[in-house]
C-alpha positions, 0 to 999 in steps of 0.5 A: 105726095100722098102717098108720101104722107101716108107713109109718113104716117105709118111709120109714125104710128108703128114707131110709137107702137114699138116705143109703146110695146118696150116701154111696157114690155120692160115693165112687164118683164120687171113686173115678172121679175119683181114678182119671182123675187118677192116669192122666193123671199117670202118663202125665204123669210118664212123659213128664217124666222121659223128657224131662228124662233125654234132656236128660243128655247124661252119662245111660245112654241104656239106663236111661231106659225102664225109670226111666219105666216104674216111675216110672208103674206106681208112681204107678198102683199108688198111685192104686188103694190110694187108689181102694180107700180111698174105699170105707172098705177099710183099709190093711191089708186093701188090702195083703193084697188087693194081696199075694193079687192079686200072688200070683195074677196072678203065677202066671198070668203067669210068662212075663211075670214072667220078662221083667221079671227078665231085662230087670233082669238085661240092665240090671245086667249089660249086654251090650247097650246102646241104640244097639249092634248085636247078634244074637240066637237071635230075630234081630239088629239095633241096639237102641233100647230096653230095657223092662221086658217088651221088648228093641226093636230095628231091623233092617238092613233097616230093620224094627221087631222086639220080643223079649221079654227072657227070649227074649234072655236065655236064649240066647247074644248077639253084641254087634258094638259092644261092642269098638273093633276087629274083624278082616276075614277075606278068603279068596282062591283062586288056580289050583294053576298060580299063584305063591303067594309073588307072590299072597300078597305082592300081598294083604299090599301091597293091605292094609297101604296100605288105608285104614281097616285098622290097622297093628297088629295087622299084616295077615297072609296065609297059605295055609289050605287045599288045595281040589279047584280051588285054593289058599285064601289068607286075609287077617287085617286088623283095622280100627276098628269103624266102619270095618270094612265100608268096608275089607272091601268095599274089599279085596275089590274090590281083591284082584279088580282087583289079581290079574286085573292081575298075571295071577294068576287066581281059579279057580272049580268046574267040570264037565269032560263027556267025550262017549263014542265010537261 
């Protein structure tokens, strides 16, 4: 009869180990489920809304990253409370466990907190956005885009660089798009022997019948300098900012071509060695 009992008694505890082990195998195999789904849909979301925002021609090209970026962290953060309540954790307790796990991963990554607020800070203030030229104390280049962590950018020289934005915020930025118009400062050096008034007549003719520089503000040309091999003349032009390096290389040819005629020569340093006697 003891024996019996015994038996019993197994059998008992291994049927509530098998209810226990489907009971939560299902939740575990759901809680796999949910958690693939809320990965593709979070992919799928990003994707959608990115495109349909891309479609706006009137829509902030800037803002389209960082709409997409929360469009799936919201959906992932949502798939985990969901994951979290097939295992029988209650709203509250996940709410607590997410406030702890916020807390926590919060101090140990401050410097990627620091990112997110300054890439908000980038996009509520503005000082860049997507498609602008800008330097940096990390480098310059156009902006492609503004994320969430990062500020993506292509160089000049056709390079892909990622900074981060607290790095961006923190220092000063010079946004070379921003504004309609920049000014071209040309310095020109002529000999001492040169007639200023001629060279400086020739300058003011070369810039006022460039094309691509403004009429206004005037182009000015004034001596700023007095060196040890010659005399600085500076040009101050203003052209349109997509014409600006066209117009500033054209003068620069120009000036040369047009002072080398008029005999009016562009001195440069030199080294007079005087040999001893005997």
């Amino acid at each position: 009869m003891e024996n019996l009992a015994k038996v019993d008694e197994y059998k008992a505890v291994a049927a509530g180990l098998i209810e226990l082990g489907l009971q939560y195998g299902l939740s575990f195999l759901s809680a796999i489920g949910i958690l693939i789904a809320g990965f593709l849909l979070a992919g799928w979301a990003s994707r959608t809304i990115r495109g349909r925002l891309e479609k706006l021609k009137r829509f902030d090209a800037t803002l389209i990253p960082v709409l997409t970026q929360i469009a799936r962290y919201a959906i992932l953060v949502f798939t985990i409370v969901l994951v979290l309540a097939e295992f029988g954790i209650q709203t509250a307790s996940i709410i607590a466990v997410l406030g702890a796990a916020g807390l926590a991963i919060g101090l140990a990554l401050q410097g990627t907190l620091q990112n997110v607020a300054a890439g908000l800070m980038l996009l509520f203030l503005r000082p860049f956005k997507v498609g602008d030229f800008i330097e940096t104390g990390e480098g310059s280049g156009t902006v492609q885009e503004i994320g969430m962590f990062m500020t993506l950018m292509r160089t000049s020289q056709g390079l892909f660089v990622a900074v981060p934005n607290s790095k961006i915020w923190s220092g000063s930025i010079t946004n070379f798009t921003k504004l309609p118009t920049r000014r071209i400062d040309l310095v020109v050096g002529i000999s001492y022997d040169d007639d200023i008034d001629k060279a400086r007549a020739l300058i003011l003719k070369l810039a006022k019948g460039k094309e691509g520089v403004l009429e206004e503000p005037a182009p000015v040309v004034n001596v700023t300098n007095l060196g040890d091999s010659s005399v600085d003349l500076e040009l101050r032009a203003w052209a349109r900012r997509q014409d600006y390096w066209e117009a500033r290389w054209g003068l620069t040819r120009d000036v040369k071509y047009a002072l080398d005629k008029a005999g009016i020569s562009i001195p440069y340093p030199h080294i007079q060695v005087v040999r001893a006697e005997g």
